[in-house]
C-alpha positions as CSV (number, residue, x, y, z in Angstrom):
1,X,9.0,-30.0,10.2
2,X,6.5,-29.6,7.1
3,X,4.5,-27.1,5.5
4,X,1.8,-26.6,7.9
5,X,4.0,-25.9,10.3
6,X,6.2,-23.5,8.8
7,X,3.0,-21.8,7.8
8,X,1.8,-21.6,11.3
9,X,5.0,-20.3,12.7
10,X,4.9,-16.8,9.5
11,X,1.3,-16.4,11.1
12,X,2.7,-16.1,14.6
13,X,5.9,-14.4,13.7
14,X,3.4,-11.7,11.6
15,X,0.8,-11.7,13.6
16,X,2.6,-11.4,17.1
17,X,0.2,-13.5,19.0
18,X,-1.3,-17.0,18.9
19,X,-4.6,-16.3,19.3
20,X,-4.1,-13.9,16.0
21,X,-2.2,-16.5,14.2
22,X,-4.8,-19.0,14.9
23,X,-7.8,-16.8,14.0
24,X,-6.1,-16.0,10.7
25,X,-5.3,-19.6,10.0
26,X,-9.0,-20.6,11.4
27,X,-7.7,-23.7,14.2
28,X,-7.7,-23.6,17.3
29,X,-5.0,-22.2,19.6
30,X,-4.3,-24.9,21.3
31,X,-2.7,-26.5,18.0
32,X,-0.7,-23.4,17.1
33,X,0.4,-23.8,19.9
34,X,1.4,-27.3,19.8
35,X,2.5,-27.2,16.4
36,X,5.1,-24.4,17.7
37,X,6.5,-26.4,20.5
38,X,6.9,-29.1,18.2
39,X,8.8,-27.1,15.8
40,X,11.0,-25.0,18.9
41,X,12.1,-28.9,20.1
42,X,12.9,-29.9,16.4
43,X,14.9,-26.6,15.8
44,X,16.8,-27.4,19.8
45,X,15.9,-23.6,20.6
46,X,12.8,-21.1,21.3
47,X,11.3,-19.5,18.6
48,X,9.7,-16.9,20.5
49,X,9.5,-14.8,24.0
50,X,6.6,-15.1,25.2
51,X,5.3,-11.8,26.6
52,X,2.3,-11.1,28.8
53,X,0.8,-9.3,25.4
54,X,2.0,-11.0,22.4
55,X,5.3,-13.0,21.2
56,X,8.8,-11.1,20.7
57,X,10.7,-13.7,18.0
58,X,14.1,-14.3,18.8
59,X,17.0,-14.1,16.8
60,X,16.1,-17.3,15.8
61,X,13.0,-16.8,15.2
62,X,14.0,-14.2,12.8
63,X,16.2,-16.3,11.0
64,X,13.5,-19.0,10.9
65,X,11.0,-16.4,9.0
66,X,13.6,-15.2,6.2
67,X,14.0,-19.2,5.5
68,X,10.6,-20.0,5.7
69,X,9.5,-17.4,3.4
70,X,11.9,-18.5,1.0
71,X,10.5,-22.3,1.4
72,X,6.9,-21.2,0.9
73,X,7.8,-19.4,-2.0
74,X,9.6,-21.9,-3.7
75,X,6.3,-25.0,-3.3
76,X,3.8,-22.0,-4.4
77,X,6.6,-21.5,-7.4
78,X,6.9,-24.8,-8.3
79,X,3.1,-25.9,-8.1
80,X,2.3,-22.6,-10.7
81,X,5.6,-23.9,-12.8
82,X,4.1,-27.3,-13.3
83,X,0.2,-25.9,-13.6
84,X,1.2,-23.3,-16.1
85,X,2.6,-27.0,-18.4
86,X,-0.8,-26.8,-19.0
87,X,-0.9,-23.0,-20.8
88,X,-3.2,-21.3,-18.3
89,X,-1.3,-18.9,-16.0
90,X,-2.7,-18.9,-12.3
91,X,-1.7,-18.1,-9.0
92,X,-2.2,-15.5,-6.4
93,X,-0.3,-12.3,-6.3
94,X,-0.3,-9.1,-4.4
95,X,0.3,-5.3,-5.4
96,X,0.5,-2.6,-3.7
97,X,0.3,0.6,-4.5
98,X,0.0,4.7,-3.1
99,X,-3.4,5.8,-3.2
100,X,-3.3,7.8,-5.3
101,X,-2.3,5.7,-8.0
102,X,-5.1,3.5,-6.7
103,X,-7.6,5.8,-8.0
104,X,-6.2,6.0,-11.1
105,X,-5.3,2.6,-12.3
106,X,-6.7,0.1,-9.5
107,X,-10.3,-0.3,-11.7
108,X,-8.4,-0.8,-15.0
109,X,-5.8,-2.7,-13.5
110,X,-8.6,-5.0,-12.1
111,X,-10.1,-5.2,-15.4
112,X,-7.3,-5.9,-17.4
113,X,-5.9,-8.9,-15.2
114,X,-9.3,-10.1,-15.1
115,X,-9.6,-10.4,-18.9
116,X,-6.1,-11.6,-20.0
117,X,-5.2,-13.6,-16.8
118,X,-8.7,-14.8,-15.5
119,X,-7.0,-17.9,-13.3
120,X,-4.9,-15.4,-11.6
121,X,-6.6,-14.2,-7.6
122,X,-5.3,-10.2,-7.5
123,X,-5.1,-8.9,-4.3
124,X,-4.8,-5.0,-4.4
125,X,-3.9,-2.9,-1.3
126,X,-3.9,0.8,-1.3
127,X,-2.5,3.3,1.0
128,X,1.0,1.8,0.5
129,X,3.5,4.3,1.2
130,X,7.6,4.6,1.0
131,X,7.5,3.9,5.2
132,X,7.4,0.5,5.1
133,X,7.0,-0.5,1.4
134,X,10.9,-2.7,1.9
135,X,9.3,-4.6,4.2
136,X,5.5,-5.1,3.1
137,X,7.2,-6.3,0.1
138,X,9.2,-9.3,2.3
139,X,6.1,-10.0,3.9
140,X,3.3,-10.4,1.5
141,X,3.5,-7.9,-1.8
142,X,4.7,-9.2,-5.0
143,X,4.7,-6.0,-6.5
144,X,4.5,-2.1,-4.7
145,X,4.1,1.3,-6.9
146,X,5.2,4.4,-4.6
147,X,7.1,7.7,-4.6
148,X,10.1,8.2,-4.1
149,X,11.3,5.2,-2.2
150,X,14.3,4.9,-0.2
151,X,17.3,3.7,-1.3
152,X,17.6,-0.2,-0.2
153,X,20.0,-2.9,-1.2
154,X,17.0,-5.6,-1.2
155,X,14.6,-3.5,-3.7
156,X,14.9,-3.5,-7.0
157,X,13.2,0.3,-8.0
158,X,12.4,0.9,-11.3
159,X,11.1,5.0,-11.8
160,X,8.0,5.1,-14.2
161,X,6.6,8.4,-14.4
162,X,7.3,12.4,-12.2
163,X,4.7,13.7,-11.1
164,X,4.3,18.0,-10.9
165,X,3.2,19.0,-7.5
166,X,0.7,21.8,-6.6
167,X,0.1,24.2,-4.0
168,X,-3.8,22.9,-3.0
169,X,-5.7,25.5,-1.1
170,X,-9.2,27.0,-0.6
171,X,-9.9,29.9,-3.3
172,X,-10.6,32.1,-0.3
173,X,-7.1,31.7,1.0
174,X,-5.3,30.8,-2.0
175,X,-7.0,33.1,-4.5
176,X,-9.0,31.7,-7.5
177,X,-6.2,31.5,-9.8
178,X,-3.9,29.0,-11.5
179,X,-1.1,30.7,-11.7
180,X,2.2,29.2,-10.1
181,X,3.2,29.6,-7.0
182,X,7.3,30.5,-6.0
183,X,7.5,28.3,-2.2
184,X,8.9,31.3,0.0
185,X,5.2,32.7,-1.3
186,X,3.6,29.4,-0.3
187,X,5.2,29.6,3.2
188,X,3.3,32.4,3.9
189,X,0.2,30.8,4.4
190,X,-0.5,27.8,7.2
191,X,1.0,24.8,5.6
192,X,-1.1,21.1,6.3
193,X,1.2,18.2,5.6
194,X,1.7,14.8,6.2
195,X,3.1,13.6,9.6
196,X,6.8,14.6,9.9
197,X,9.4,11.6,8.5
198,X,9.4,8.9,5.7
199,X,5.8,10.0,4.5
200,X,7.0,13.8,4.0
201,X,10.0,12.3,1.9
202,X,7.9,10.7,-0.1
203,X,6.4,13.3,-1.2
204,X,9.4,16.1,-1.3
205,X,12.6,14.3,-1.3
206,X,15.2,16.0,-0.5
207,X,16.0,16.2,3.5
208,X,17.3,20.3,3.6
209,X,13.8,21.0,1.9
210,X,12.1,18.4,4.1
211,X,13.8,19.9,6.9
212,X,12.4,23.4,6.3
213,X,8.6,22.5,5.2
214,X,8.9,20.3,8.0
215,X,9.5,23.3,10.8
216,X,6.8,25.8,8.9
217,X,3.9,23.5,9.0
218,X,1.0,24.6,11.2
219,X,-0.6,21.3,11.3
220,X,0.9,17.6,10.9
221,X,-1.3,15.0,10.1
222,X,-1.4,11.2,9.7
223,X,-4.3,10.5,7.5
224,X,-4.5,12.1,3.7
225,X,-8.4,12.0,4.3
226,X,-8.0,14.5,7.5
227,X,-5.5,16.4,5.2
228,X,-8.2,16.5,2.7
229,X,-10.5,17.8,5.3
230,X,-8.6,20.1,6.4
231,X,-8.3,21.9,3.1
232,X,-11.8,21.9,2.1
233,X,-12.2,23.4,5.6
234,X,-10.1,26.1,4.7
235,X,-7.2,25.4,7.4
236,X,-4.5,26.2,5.4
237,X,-2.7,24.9,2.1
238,X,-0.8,21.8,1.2
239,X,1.7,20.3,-1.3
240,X,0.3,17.6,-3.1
241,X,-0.8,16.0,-6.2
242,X,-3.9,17.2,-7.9
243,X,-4.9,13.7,-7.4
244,X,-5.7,13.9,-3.8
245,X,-8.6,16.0,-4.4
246,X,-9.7,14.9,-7.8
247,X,-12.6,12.6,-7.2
248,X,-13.7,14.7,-4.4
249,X,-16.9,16.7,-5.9
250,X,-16.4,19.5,-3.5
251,X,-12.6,19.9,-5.4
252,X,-13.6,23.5,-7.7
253,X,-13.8,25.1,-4.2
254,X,-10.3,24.6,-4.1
255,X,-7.2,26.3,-6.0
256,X,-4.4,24.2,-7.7
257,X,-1.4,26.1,-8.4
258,X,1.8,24.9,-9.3
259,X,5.0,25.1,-7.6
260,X,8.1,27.3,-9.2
261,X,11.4,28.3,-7.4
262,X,12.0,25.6,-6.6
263,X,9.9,23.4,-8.8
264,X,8.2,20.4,-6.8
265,X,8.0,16.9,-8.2
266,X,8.0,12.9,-6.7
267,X,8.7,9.6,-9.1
268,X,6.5,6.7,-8.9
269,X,8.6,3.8,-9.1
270,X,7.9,-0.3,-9.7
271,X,9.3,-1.7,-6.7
272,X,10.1,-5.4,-6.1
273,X,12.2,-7.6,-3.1
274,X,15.1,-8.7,-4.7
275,X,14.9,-11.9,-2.6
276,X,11.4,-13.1,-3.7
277,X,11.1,-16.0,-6.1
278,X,9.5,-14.5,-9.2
279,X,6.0,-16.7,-10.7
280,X,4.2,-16.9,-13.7
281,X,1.6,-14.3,-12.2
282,X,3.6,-11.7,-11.0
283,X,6.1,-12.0,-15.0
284,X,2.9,-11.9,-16.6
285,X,1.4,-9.1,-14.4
286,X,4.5,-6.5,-14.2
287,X,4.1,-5.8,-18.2
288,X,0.7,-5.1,-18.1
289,X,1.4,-3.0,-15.3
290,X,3.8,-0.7,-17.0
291,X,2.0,-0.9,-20.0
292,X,-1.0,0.5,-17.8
293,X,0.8,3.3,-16.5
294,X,2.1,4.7,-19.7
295,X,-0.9,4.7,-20.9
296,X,-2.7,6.4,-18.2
297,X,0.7,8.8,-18.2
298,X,-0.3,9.7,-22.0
299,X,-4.3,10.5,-21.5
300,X,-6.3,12.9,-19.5
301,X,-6.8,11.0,-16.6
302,X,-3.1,11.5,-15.2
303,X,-2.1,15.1,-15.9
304,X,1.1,16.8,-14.7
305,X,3.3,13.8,-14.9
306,X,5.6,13.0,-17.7
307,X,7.4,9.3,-18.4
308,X,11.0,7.9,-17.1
309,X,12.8,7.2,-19.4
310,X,14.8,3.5,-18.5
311,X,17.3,1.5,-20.3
């Protein structure tokens, strides 16, 4: 067993097919595949079921990927250790983060690592919500930012900033005011929100309220463009942040009030797998990060939100 092949078999195991392990690794399939049955006769035991669309990993094969994570890890940690002797950080690392944070700090986060850190390769993914952020960040995140994650014994969650949420709606249906809103009053008109589960707690909290909004909502959607859509269409209202319409140039049509009775809010939080071997990239990354968002927390750009306070 080597590197190569443990490499090969995360592609498979996260890909779920050989032909999709072998386009990402660019070989053919035939050597996946023969690398694979080499490494099921080494380990004395299949690695996979293979179905008529795809491969199903066994219980071995999940215990395989938790160790060979952990081995990949530890080479790419200990070829950074021994470059970084030579006082230039580099490395690859991954963040991901909700987008509406990407609109805010993705450019100067971009900027910023590209100046201080300029052998580091940043890979920034957007649309990362609470769903699956646990199990992005086992896979192939260094670093997530999103709202109100779920509790999980593997995470390590720090809270950086609450965010106020709004009542978004066309003037038309909303009235062309500012002035806040009480919820029983927003429940009155048709309520647009994200698809019922893990998304909606993300952006509540709170399962009774959840719950509730969840049973009053005339439409469900899975995209936050559609949702956007929907309210410049004049479909109904949502709870949100002012963010998800803020670079939209058609956003004066719309009203922004805030929420009172109760009042609505979500925490962005740093979040990292406890599990994964930490690297000169991602130490030298997560400071500039949080130095980012207070400063985007005290300026214009990021209104409504107000810092955590951490030990």
């Amino acid at each position: 067993m080597d590197i190569h092949q443990l490499r090969l078999f995360l592609a498979i195991y996260e890909k779920g097919s050989l032909s999709a392990a072998a386009d990402s690794c660019r070989i053919a399939v035939s050597a996946v595949s023969q690398h694979l049955g080499n490494l099921e006769a080494r380990m004395g035991t299949p690695l996979f079921s293979r179905m008529p669309r795809g491969m199903k990993p066994t219980a071995a094969g999940h215990r395989l990927a938790s160790h060979a994570r952990g081995i990949l890890d530890a080479v790419s940690l200990a070829v950074e250790d021994i470059r970084s002797l030579s006082g230039e950080i580099e490395g690859k690392i991954t963040i991901g983060m909700a987008s509406s944070v990407v609109s805010v700090i993705g450019g100067d986060l971009l900027r910023e690592m590209n100046d201080s850190y300029p052998l580091v390769h940043l890979t920034l993914e957007g649309g990362v919500s609470s769903d699956h952020v646990a199990k992005q960040l086992k896979q192939k995140m260094d670093i997530a930012l999103v709202f109100n994650p779920a509790a999980n014994a593997e995470m390590d969650c720090e809270p950086m900033l609450e965010e106020q949420l709004f009542c978004i709606g066309d003037k038309q249906l909303l009235g062309a005011t500012d002035e806040p809103i009480e919820l029983d009053q927003l429940l009155a008109f048709p309520l647009i929100l994200p698809h019922q589960g893990e998304t909606m707690r993300a952006l509540i909290g709170g399962s009774g309220l959840l719950r509730r909004l969840e049973s009053e909502a005339r439409y469900q959607l899975n995209s936050v463009q559609a949702i956007r859509e929907a309210l410049f269409a004049g479909l109904g209202v949502s709870i949100a942040s002012p963010q998800l319409v803020a670079q939209d140039r058609r956003s004066p049509m719309l009203s922004l009030r805030p929420i009172i009775s109760p009042v609505l809010s979500r925490k962005l939080c740093i979040c990292e797998d406890k599990s994964r071997l930490a690297t000169p990239a991602r130490e030298a990354c997560r400071p500039l990060l949080k130095a980012l968002l207070k400063e985007k927390i005290a300026s214009p750009h990021w209104p409504n939100t107000n810092p955590i306070k951490t030990g």
